[in-house]
C-alpha positions in Angstrom: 30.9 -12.3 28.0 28.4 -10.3 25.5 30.2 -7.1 24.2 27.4 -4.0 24.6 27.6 -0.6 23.0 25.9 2.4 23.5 23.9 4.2 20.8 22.2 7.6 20.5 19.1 8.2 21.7 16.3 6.4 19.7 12.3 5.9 19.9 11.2 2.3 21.3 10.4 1.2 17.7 13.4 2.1 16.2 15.1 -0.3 19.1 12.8 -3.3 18.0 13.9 -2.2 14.1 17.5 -2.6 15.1 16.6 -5.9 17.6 15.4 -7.4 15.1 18.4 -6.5 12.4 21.1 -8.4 15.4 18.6 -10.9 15.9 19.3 -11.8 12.3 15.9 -12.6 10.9 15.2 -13.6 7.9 11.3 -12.8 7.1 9.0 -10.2 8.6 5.4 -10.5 8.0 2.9 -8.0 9.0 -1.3 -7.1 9.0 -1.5 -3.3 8.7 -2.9 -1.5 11.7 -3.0 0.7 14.8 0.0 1.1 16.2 2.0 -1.5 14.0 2.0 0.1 11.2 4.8 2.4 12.0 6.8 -0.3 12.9 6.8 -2.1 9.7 7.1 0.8 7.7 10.6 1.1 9.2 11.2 -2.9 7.7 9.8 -1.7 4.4 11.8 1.1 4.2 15.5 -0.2 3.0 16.7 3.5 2.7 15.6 3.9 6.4 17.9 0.6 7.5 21.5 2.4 6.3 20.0 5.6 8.2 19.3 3.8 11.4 22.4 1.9 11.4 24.9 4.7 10.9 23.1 6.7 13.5 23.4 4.0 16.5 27.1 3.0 14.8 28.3 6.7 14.7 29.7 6.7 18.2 30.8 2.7 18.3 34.7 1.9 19.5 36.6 0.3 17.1 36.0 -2.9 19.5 32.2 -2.7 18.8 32.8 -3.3 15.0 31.2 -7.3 15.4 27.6 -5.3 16.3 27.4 -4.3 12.9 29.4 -6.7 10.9 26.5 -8.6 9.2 24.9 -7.7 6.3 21.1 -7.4 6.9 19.3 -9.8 4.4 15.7 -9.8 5.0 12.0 -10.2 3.3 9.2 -7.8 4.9 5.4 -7.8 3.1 2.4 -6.6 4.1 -0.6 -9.5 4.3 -4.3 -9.1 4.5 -5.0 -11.6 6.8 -3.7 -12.7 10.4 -3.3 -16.2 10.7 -1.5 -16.7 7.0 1.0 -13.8 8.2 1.8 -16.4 11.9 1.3 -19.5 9.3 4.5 -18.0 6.7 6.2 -17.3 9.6 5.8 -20.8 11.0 7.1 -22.4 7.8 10.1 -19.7 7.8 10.8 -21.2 11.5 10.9 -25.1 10.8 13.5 -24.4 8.2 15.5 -22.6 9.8 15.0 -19.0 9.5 14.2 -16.5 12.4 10.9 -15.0 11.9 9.0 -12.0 13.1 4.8 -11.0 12.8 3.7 -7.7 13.0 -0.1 -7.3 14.0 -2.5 -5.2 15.8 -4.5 -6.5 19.6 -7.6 -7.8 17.4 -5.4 -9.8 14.9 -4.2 -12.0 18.0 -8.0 -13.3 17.8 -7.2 -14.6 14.2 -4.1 -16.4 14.9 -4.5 -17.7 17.8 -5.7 -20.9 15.9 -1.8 -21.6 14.8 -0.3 -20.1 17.2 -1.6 -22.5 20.0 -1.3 -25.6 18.3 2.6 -24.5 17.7 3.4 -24.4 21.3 2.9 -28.2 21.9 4.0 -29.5 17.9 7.0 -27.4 18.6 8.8 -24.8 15.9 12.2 -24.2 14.6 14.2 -21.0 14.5 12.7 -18.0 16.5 9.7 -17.0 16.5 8.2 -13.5 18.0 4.8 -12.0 17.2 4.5 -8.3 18.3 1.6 -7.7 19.5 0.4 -3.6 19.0 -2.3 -3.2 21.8 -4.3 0.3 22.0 -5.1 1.5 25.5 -8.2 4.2 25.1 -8.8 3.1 21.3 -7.3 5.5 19.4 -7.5 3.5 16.3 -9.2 0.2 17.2 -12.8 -1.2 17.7 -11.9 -2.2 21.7 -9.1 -2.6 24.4 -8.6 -5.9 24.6 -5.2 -7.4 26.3 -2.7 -9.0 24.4 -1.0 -10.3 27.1 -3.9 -12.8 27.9 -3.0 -14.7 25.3 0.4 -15.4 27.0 -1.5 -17.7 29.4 -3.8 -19.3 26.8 -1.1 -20.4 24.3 0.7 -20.7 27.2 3.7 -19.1 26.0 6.3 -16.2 26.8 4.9 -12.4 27.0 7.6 -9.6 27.2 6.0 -6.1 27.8 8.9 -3.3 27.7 9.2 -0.2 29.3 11.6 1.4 27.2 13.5 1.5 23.9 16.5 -0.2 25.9 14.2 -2.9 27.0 12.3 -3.1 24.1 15.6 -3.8 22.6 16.9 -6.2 25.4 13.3 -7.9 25.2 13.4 -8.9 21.6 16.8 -10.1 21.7 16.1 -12.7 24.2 12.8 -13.3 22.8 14.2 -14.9 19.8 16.5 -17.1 22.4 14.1 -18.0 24.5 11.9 -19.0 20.8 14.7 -21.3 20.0 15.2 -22.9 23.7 11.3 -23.6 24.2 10.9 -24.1 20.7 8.2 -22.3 21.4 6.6 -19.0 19.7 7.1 -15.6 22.2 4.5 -12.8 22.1 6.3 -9.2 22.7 3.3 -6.6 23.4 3.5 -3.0 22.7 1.9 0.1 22.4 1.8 3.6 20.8 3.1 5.0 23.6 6.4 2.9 23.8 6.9 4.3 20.0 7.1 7.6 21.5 9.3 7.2 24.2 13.1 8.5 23.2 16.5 6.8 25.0 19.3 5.1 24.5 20.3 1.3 23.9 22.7 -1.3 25.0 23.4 -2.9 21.4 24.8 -6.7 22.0 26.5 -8.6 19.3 24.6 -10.1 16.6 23.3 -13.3 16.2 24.4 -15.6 13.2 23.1 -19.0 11.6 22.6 -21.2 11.4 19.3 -21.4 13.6 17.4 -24.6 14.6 15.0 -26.6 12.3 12.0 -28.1 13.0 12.7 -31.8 14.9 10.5 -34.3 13.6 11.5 -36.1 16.6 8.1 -34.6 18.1 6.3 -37.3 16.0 7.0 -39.9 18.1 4.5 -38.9 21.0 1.1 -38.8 20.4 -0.8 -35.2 20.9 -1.3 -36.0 24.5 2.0 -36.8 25.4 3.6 -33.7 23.4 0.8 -32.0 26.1 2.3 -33.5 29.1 6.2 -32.6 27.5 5.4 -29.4 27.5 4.6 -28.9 30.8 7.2 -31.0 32.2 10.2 -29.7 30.5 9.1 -26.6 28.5 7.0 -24.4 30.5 9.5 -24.6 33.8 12.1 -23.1 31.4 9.4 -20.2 30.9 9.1 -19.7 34.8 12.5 -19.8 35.5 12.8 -17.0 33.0 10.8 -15.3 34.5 12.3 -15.7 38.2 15.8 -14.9 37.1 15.2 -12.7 34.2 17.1 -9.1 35.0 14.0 -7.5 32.9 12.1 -8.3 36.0 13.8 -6.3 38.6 13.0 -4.4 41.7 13.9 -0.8 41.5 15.5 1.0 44.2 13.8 1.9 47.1 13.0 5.0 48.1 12.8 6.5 51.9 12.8 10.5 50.2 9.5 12.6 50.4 7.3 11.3 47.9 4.3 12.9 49.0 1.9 9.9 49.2 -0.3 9.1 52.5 2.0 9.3 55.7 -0.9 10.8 57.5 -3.4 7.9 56.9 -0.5 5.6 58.5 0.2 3.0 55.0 4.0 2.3 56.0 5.6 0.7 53.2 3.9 1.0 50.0 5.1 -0.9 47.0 3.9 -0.9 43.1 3.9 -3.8 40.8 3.7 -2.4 37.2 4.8 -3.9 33.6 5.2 -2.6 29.6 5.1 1.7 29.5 3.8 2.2 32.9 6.9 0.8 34.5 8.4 4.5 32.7 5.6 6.5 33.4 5.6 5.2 37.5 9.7 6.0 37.5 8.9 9.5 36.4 6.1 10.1 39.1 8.2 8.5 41.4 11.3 10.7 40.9 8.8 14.0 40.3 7.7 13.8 44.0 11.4 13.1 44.8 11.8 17.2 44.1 8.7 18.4 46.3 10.6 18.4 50.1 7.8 19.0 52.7 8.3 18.7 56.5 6.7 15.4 57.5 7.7 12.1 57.5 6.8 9.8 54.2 6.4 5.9 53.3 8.9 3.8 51.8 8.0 3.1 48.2 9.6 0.5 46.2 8.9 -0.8 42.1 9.0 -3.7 40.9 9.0 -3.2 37.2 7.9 -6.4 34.6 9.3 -6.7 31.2 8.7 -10.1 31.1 5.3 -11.0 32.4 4.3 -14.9 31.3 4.9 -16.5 33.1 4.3 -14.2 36.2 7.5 -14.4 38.5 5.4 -15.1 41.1 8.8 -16.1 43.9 9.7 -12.6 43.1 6.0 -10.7 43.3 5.5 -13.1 47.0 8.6 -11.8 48.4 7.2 -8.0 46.7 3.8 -8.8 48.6 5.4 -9.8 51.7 7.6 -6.8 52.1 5.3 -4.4 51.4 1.9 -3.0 53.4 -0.3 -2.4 50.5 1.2 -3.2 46.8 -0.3 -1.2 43.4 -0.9 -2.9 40.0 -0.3 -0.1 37.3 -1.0 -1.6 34.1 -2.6 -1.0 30.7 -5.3 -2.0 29.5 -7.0 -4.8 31.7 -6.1 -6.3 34.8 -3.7 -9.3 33.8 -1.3 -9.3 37.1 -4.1 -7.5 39.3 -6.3 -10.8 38.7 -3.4 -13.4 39.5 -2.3 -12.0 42.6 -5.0 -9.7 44.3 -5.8 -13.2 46.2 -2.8 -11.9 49.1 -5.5 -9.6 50.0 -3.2 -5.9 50.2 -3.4 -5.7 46.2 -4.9 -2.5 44.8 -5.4 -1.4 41.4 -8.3 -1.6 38.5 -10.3 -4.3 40.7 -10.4 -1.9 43.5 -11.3 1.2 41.8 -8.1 3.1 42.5 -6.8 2.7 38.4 -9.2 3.0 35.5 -9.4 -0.2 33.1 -8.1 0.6 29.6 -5.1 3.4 29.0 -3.8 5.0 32.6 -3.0 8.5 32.9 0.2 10.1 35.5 -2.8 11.8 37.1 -4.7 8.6 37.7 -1.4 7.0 39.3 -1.1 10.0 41.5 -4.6 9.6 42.7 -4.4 5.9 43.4 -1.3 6.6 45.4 -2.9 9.2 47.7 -6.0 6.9 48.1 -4.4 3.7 48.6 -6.1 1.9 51.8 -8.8 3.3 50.9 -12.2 1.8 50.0 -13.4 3.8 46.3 -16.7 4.5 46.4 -16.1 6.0 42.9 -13.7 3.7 40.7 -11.1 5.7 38.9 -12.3 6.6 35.3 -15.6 6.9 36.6 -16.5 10.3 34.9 -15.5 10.2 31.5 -14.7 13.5 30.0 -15.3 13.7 26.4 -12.3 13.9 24.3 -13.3 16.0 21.2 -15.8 15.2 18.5 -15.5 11.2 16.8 -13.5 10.5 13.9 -15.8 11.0 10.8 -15.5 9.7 7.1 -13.5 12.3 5.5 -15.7 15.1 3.6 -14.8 14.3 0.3 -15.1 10.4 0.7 -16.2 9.5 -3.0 -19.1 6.8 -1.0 -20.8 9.7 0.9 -23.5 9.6 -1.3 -24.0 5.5 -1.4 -23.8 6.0 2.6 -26.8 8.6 2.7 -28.6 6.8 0.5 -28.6 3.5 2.8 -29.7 5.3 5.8 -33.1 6.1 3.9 -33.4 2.3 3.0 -35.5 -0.3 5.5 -33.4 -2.5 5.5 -30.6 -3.9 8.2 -27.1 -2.8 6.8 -24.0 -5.0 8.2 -20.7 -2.9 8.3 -17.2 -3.6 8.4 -13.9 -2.2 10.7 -13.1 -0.4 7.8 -14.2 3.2 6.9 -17.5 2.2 7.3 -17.8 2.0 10.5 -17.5 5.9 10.4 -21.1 5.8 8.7 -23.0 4.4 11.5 -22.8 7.8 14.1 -24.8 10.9 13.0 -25.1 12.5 10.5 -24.8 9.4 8.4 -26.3 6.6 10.2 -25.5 4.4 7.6 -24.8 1.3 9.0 -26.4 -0.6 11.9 -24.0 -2.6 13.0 -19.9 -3.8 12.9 -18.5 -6.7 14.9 -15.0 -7.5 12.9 -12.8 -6.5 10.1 -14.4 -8.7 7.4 -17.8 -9.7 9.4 -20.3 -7.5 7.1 -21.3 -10.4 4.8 -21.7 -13.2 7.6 -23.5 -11.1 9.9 -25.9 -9.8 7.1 -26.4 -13.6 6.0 -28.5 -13.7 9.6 -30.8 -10.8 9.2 -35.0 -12.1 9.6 -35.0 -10.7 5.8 -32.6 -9.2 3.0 -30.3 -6.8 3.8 -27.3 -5.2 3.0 -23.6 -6.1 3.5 -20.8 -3.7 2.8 -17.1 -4.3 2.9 -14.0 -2.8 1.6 -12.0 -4.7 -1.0 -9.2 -5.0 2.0 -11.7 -6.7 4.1 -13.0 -9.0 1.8 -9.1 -10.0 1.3 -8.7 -9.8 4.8 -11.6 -12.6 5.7 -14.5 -11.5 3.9 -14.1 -13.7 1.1 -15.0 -16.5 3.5 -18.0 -15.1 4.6 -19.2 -14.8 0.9 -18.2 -18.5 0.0 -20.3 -19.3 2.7 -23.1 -17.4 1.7 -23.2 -19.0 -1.7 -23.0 -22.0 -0.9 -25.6 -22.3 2.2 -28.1 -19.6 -0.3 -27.9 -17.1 1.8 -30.2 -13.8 0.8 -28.1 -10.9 1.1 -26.7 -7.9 -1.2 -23.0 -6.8 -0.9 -21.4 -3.8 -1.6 -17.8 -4.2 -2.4 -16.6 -0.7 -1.7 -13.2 -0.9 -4.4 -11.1 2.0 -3.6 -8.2 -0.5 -3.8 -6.5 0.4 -0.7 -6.6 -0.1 3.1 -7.6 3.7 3.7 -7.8 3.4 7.6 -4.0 1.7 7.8 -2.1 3.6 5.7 -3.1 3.2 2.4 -1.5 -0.5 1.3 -3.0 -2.1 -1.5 -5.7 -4.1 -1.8 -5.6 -7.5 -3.8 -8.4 -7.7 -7.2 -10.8 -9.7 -6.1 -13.6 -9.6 -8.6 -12.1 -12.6 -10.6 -12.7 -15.0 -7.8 -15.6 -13.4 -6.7 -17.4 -13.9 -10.0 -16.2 -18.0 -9.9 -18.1 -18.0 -6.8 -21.6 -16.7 -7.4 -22.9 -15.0 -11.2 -24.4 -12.1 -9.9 -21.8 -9.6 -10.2 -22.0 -6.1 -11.0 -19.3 -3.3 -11.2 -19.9 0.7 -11.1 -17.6 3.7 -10.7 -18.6 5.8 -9.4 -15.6 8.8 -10.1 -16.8 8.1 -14.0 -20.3 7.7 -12.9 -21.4 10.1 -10.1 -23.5 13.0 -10.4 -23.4 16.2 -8.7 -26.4 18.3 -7.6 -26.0 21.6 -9.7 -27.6 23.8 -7.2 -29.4 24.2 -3.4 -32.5 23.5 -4.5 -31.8 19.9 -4.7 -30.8 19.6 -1.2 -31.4 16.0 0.2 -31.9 16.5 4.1 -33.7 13.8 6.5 -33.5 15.5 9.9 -33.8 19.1 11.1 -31.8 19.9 13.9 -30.5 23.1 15.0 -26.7 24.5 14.5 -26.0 23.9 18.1 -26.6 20.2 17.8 -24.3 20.0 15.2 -20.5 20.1 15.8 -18.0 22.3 13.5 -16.5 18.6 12.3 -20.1 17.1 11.5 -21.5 19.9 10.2 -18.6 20.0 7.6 -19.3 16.6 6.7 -23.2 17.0 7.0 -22.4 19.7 4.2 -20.2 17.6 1.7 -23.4 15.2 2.0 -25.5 17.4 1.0 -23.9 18.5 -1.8 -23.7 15.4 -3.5 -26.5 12.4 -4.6 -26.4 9.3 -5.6 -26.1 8.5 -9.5 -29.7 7.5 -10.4 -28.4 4.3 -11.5 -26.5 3.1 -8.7 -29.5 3.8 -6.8 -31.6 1.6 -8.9 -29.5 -1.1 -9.0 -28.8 -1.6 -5.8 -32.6 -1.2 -5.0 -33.4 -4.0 -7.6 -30.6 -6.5 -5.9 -32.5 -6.1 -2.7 -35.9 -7.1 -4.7 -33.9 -10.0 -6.0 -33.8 -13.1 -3.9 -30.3 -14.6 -3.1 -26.9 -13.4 -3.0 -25.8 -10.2 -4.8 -22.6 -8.5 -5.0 -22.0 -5.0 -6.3 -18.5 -3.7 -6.7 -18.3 -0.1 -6.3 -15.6 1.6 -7.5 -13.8 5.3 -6.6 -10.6 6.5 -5.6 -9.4 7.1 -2.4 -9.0 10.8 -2.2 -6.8 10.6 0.7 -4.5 8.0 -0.8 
């Protein structure tokens, strides 16, 4: 039997950090962004490891000394693309070394190439991508669903509540890796990083781990199909089923408060990752309010794991309840596979908004289950505050102000230019995907006007411009070389100009923090609107300011304005320092 201990209190990332030190892997790669970032930085951090570890070993029994008994020997880099962080990992997994991938909701659209094929060619030693998703984009371009890609690759999705089952999640994902032989997707989000308790620590694993088995080449690609779903994917749904991640929580018969007067009888909720917390402190909050009149049952059933969906366990759920709410983040997933038994409420119905859920909007769908929603939850959106705006003393304002006064379609990237197409700037006219700018601009009616960061170009940029060049494409880029991801946290950016120049001649290169010219007083004010100070908020008026205050060096401004006179492809690195970084 597995020996536990009990640690201090940590956050829910700190209890993956330490998962993954007793899952003994060997290689953690990682894309930088919102909310992985943190995570990694705890990886990167070897000063932060002996820290950690003394804290949760502080308090162990002499009998818990095996939990900490290995010494942690582990490789952890920041990449610039996706699908080469899952593809290191996979050759870190068929010879024999546990592997783990950090990377944001969006990057699961870049290796989901790999990471599909893997599930039928098999893998090695354990495997888990942790997947950061971003309920209410706080830091991200949408709020797409990790967990969806749980039933496309067709693999295991765990979805934690808490730093003790964030913990417990990622030590059996790397198990459950090795018995499938299969990747596992763990999704999380910023909220689980915030969340404080304690942790069960089990032993640590130990080599060696499985290797790849070329055995697998001895059935063709549709027979390795029909394998999988003959031997593998039961394993996955008996997982689930049996899994004590997926458990229901006690029931409760005290005064909770929600709709005995409308008649519901029992009422049960169905939730999975953070909400499973956030519904357990509701739940125990109307515990305290005693009023006079009788109350429903209300039982949880909380998912950690769910792909497969236990769906033996959510029938029974159904069954024993009147009317069942789904409480997840961001979209539907479980809603959508069970909402067929007819007494399902959630998202679908209008009682839960889509994307991030609120403790108020649980409350609400509680006291309005039954009912029909004219009104879906989330329907009146109340403004959060003013945007996120390019800092004020961004060394590109100028370049940005200038291309709002150009006629000419201007591509942008998910990096800080995307912060130029709002007002005041209005810079760039559209942004579709961390390194998009120079494809998308390669299918404007005429010549326009591509700019990416030197991260982006890393990041998949660089395959737009190959493409460009070689199918003539008539478009001027704008490298914007501040040599860092400023958006992520600052990590370097790779020189690029080298392989640039091998792949088209017409390269040019100007800095502007040796270059650029200030205006030397008010009278050479640049504006292109009037408006009046109360359309203008305190943040945009700042930045509206700093704009003003600068122009564009005369001869930035006439070179890029000859590139665009120039047909073909273009490219224009522009150097400055990121002022932040």
């Amino acid at each position: 039997m597995k020996e536990e201990k009990e640690t201090p209190e940590c956050t829910g990332f700190e209890a993956l950090y330490l998962a993954a030190l007793d899952s003994d892997i060997s290689l953690i790669t990682g894309v930088p962004g919102y909310p992985v970032t943190s995570l990694m930085e705890l990886f990167l951090r070897k000063s932060g490891e002996k820290e950690l570890l003394e804290a949760s070993e502080a308090e162990a029994p002499p009998s818990g000394a095996a939990v900490s008994g290995i010494v942690r020997d582990y490789s952890a880099r920041w990449l610039t693309n996706e699908k080469i962080a899952l593809e290191i990992a996979l050759g870190a997994s068929v010879s024999g070394r546990r592997a783990l991938v950090l990377v944001k909701h969006v990057g699961m659209n870049l290796l989901s190439d790999p990471l599909i094929t893997s599930v039928t060619h098999t893998i090695g030693a354990g495997l888990v991508i942790i997947a950061g998703d971003d309920p209410g984009a706080k830091g991200s371009q949408n709020e797409q669903d990790s967990r969806w890609y749980g039933r496309i690759a067709e693999i295991a999705v765990f979805d934690p509540a808490s730093p003790d089952t964030a913990y417990r999640a990622l030590r059996r994902a790397y198990e459950l890796s090795e018995e499938t032989r299969t990747p596992v997707i763990l999704r999380i989000t910023a909220d689980l990083e915030k969340s404080k308790g304690k942790i069960r620590r089990l032993p640590e694993a130990s080599a060696p781990h499985p290797e790849f088995d070329r055995a697998i080449w001895k059935s063709r690609m549709v027979e390795k199909h029909r394998l999988f779903h003959s031997e593998t994917y039961p394993l996955l749904e008996e997982e689930a089923e049996n899994t004590d991640l997926n458990e229901v929580k006690e029931k409760t018969t005290e005064k909770t408060g929600y709709g005995s007067d409308s008649g519901h009888g029992k009422i049960g909720i169905i939730s999975s990752g953070f909400m499973s917390s956030v519904v357990e402190e509701i739940l125990e909050k109307k515990k305290e309010f005693l009023v006079e009149i009788s109350y429903p049952e209300i039982s949880h059933l909380s998912l950690n794991l769910v792909n497969p969906l236990p769906l033996g366990k959510i029938k029974a759920f159904l069954k024993s309840n009147q009317r069942v709410l789904v409480a997840e983040e961001s979209e539907p997933f479980i809603e959508e596979q069970i909402r067929i038994a007819g007494n399902v409420y959630g998202k679908k119905t209008g009682h839960l908004p889509y994307g991030q859920v609120r403790p108020q909007d649980l409350e609400f769908a509680l006291e309005h289950i039954g009912e029909e929603i004219l009104k879906p939850a989330g329907a009146a959106f109340v403004k959060a505050g003013s945007r996120a705006l390019i800092c004020s003393d961004c060394p590109y304002l100028p370049l940005y102000r200038l291309l709002s006064t150009l006629e000419v379609r201007v591509a942008g990237d998910m990096g800080c230019s995307v912060r130029s197409a709002p007002e005041p700037l209005a810079a760039v006219d559209v942004s579709f995907a961390l390194g998009s700018a120079i494809s998308v601009a390669c299918g404007f009616e005429k010549k326009g006007i591509a700019v990416i960061g030197d991260f982006a170009l890393a990041h998949s940029g660089i395959l737009g411009l190959l493409s460009a060049a070689t199918t003539g494409c008539n478009v001027l880029v704008l490298v914007l070389q501040n040599e860092v991801a400023a958006m992520t946290g600052g990590q370097a950016a790779p020189e690029l100009r080298k392989v640039v120049e091998a792949i088209t001649p017409d390269v040019s290169v100007f800095d502007i923090d040796t270059d650029e010219e200030k205006v030397p007083d008010e009278t050479e004010k640049v504006t292109d609107r009037t408006e009046t100070a109360a359309d203008i908020t305190g943040s945009e008026r700042e930045t509206r300011s700093e704009i003003e205050k600068q122009i564009l060096n005369p001869k930035l401004s006439e070179l890029i304005r000859a590139k665009l006179a120039l047909p073909g492809l273009s490219v224009v690195f522009i150097k400055a320092k990121c002022r932040k970084y």
